[in-house]
C-alpha positions as YAML, in Angstrom:
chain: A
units: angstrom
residues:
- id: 1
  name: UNK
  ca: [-12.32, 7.27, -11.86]
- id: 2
  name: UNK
  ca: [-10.11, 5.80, -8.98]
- id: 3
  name: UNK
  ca: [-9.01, 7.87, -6.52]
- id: 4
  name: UNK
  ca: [-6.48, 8.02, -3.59]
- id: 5
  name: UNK
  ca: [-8.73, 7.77, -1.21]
- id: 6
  name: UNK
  ca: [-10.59, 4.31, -2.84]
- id: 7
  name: UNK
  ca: [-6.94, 3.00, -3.00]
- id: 8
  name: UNK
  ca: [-6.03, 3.86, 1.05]
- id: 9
  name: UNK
  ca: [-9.67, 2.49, 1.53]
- id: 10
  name: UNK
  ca: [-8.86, -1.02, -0.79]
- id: 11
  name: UNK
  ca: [-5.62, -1.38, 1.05]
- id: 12
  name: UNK
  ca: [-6.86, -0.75, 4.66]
- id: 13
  name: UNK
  ca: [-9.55, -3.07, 3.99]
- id: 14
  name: UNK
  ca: [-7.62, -5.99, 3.26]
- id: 15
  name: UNK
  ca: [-4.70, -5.93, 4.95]
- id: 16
  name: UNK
  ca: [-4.36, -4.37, 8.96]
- id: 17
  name: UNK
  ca: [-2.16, -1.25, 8.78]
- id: 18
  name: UNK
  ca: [-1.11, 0.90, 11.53]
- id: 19
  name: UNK
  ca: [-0.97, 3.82, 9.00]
- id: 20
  name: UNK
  ca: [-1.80, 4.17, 5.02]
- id: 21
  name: UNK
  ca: [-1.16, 7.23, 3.23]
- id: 22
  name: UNK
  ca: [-2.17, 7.63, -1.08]
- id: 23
  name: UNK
  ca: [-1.34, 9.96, -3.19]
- id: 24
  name: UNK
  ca: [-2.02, 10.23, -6.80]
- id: 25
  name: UNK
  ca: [-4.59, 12.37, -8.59]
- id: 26
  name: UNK
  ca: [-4.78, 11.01, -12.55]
- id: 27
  name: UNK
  ca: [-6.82, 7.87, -11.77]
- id: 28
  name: UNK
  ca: [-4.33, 5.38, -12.28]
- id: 29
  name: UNK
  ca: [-0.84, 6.00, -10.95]
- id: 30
  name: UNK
  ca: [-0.55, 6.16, -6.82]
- id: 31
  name: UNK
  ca: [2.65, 6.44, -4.41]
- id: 32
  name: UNK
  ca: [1.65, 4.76, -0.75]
- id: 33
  name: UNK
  ca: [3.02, 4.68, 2.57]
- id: 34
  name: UNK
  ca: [2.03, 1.82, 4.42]
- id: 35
  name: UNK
  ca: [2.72, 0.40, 7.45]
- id: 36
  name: UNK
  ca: [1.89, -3.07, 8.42]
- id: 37
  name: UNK
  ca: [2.90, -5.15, 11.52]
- id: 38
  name: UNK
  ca: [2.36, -8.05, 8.60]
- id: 39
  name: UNK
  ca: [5.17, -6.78, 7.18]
- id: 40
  name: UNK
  ca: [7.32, -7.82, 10.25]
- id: 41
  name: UNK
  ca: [10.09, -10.42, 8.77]
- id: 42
  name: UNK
  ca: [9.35, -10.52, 5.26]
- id: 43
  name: UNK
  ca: [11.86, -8.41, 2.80]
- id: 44
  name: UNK
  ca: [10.46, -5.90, 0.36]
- id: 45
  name: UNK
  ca: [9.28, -8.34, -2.12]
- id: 46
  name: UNK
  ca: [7.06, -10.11, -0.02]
- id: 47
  name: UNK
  ca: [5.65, -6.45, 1.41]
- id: 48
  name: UNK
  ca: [4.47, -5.37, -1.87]
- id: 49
  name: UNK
  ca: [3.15, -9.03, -2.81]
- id: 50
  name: UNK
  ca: [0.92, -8.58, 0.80]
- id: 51
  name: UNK
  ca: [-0.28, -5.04, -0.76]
- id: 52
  name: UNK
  ca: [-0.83, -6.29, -3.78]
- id: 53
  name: UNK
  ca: [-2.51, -9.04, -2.93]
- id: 54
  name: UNK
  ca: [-5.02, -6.33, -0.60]
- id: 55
  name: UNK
  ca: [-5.46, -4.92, -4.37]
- id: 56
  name: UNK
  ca: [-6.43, -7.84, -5.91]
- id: 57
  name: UNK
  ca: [-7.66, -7.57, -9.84]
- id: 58
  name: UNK
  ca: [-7.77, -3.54, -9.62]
- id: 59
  name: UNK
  ca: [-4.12, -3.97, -9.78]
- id: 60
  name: UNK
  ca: [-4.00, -5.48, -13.48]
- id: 61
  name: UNK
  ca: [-7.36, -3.69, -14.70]
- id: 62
  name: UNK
  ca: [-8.09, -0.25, -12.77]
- id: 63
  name: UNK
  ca: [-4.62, 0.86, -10.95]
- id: 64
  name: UNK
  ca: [-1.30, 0.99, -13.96]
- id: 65
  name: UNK
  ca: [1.11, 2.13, -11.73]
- id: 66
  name: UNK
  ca: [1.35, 1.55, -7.63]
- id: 67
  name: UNK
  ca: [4.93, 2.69, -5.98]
- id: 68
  name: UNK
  ca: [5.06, 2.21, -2.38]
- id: 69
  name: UNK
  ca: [7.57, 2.18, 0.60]
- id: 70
  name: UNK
  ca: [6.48, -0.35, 2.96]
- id: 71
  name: UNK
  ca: [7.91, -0.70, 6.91]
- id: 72
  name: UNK
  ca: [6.89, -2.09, 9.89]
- id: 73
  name: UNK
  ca: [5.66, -0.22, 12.88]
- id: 74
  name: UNK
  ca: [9.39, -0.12, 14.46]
- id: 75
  name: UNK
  ca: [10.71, 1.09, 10.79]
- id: 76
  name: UNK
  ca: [8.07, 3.83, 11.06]
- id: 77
  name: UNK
  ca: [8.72, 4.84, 14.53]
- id: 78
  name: UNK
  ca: [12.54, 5.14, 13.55]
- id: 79
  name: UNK
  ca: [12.50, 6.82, 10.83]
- id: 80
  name: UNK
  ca: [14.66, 9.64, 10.65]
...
């Protein structure tokens, strides 16, 4: 079974993140955080294509459901 932590781990592999947080505990559906300076200039669309991409095939054959928020290091260092 998937976990959290092989998600994080797939993500953080293929794409350089300043910080990666997973949560999800049935195997298949996941909420992220990630922060990417890759994400710098690209809209949300384009974010989640550069995750998904990171995910490759697990996305249509071990993960069902992936909802993330995606910012760039100055989004995460603003937050409020």
């Amino acid at each position: 079974m998937l976990t959290a932590n092989n998600v994080k781990d797939y993500i953080e592999t293929s794409l350089p993140c300043e910080y990666v947080e997973v949560e999800g505990d049935d195997g298949h559906h996941f909420h992220a955080v990630i922060v990417s300076a890759q994400f710098q200039g690209k809209n949300m669309v384009q974010q989640h294509q550069l995750v998904y991409k990171s995910l490759g095939d697990r996305m249509k054959q071990e993960i069902h459901a992936l909802s993330m928020k995606t910012l760039t290091p100055e989004q995460w260092a603003n937050r409020a």
